[in-house]
N, C-alpha and C positions, 0 to 999 in steps of 0.2 A: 504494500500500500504506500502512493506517495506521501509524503508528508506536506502537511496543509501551510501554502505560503499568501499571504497579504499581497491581492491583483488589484488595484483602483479598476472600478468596472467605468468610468467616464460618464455614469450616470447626472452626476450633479445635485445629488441627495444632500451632500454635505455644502454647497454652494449654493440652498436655498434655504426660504424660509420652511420650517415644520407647517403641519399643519397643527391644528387647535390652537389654543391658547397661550403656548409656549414660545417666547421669543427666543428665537437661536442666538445664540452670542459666538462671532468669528473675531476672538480678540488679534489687535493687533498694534503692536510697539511703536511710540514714537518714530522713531527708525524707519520703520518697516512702512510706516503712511506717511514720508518722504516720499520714500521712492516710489510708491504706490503713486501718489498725487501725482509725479511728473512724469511719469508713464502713461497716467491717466490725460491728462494736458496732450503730451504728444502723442496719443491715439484720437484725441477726442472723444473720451471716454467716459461714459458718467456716473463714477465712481465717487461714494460718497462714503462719510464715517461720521460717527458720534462719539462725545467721549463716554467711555464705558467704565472702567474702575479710577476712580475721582475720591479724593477727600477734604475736606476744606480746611485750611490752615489759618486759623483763629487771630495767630498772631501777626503773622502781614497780609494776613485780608487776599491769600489767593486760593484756588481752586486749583491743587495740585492732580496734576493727569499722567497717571501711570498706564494706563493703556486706553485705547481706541477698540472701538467695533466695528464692523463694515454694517453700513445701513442695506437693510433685503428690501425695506419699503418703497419698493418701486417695481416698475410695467411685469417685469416677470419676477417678481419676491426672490431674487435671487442676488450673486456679485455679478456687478457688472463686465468681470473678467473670463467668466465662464464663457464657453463654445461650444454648443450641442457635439458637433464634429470632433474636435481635439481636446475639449472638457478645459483645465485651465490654461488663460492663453499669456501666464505671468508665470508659465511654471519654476524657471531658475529663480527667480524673487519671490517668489510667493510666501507669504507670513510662517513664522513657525509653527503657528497654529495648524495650518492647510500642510504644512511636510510632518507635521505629526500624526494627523488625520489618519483611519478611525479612532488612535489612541486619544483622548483626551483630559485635560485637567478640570478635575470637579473642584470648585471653589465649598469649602467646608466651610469660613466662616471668612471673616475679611482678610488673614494674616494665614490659612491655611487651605490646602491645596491637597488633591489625593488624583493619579491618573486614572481612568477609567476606562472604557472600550464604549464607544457611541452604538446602542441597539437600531440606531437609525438607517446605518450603513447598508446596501446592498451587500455586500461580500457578509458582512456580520450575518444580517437574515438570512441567508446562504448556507451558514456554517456556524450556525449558531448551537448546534446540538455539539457537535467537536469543538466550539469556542468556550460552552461556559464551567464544562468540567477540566478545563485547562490549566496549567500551573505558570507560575512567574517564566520559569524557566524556558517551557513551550510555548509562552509565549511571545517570550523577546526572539525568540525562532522565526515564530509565523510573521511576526510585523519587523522585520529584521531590522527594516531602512526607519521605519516610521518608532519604537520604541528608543533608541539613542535619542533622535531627537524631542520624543517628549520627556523623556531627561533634561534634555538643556530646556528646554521650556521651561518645566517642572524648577530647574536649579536658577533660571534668570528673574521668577517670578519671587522666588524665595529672596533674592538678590535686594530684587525692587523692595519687600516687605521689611528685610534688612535695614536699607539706606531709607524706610520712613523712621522705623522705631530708633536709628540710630540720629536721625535728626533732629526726633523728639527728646528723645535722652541730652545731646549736647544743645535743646534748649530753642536751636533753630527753627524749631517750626511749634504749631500748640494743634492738635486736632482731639477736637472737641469730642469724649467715649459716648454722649449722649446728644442727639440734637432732633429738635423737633421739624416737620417736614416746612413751617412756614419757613422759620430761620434758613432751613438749606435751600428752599427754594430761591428766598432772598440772594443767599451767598451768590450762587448759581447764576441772578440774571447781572448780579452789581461789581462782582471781583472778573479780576483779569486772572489770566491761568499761566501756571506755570507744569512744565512738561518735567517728570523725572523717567531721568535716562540711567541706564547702567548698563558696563556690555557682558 
């Protein structure tokens, strides 16, 4: 019997929106929506983001943005870089998020993270009866290419949550453990943003 290896079927399951109630989150790093953005510019592409993991910093009044999202809310709920044809068409650049894909990082609480395997996936539904009695082991096998890299995902995220709490500790920044939705909504339309990067 062959041993079961991780094929992207070019569906584009994972470059849309779900359906129900669930909004899909494709995060994606400062960094990574640079280059996205001037990509998108010189394709004429209509590639858009939101900011997605944000916390508000008390003491100088900014909305720090640790990652971005790609926005689905558009003509086909999907990334605007997707191609029925060839599936993504930013493959060399494409976010760590998307080269980690179907592995993913489940956000636990704000400062914690756990990977996962997305049940949304074509290949997953596929082989999901040999995916889910599977071990660590077999399974950094089957997602050979895509498990390293949710590691570095996994350890850049942890990075990020580092240089907040280490920011807070030496004083530099104040983010508030409780706040109410008026106050952050205020923050949100009145403060200017500042991006943390880490490589």
């Amino acid at each position: 019997m062959m041993s079961l290896k991780y094929k992207c079927m070019m569906c584009g399951t994972c470059c849309h929106e779900a359906p129900g109630e669930f909004v899909k989150r494709i995060p994606i790093y400062p960094e990574e929506a640079d280059e996205l953005i001037e990509v998108a510019k010189e394709r004429d592409n209509n590639f858009k983001i939101i900011e997605d993991l944000i916390f508000p910093d008390t003491k100088n009044k900014k909305i720090l943005v640790l990652t971005y999202r790609i926005r689905l809310d558009n003509k086909s709920q999907g990334c605007s870089f997707y191609d029925k044809k060839i599936g993504c068409s930013v493959h060399n650049i494409k976010p760590m998020a998307c080269q980690a894909y179907p592995l993913a990082l489940k956000q636990l609480d704000a400062f914690n993270f756990e990977i996962s395997i997305d049940p949304l996936c074509n290949f997953v539904i596929n082989n999901y009866e040999e995916l889910k009695t599977t071990d660590l082991k077999k399974l950094k096998t089957i997602f050979q290419e895509e498990y390293p890299k949710a590691e570095i995902f996994y350890r850049k995220n942890k990075r990020l949550m580092f240089k907040i709490k280490e920011l807070e500790v030496t004083n530099k920044i104040s983010i508030p453990r409780e706040i109410d939705v008026e106050h952050f909504n205020e923050y949100l339309q009145k403060w200017d943003r500042k991006e943390i990067r880490v490589k």
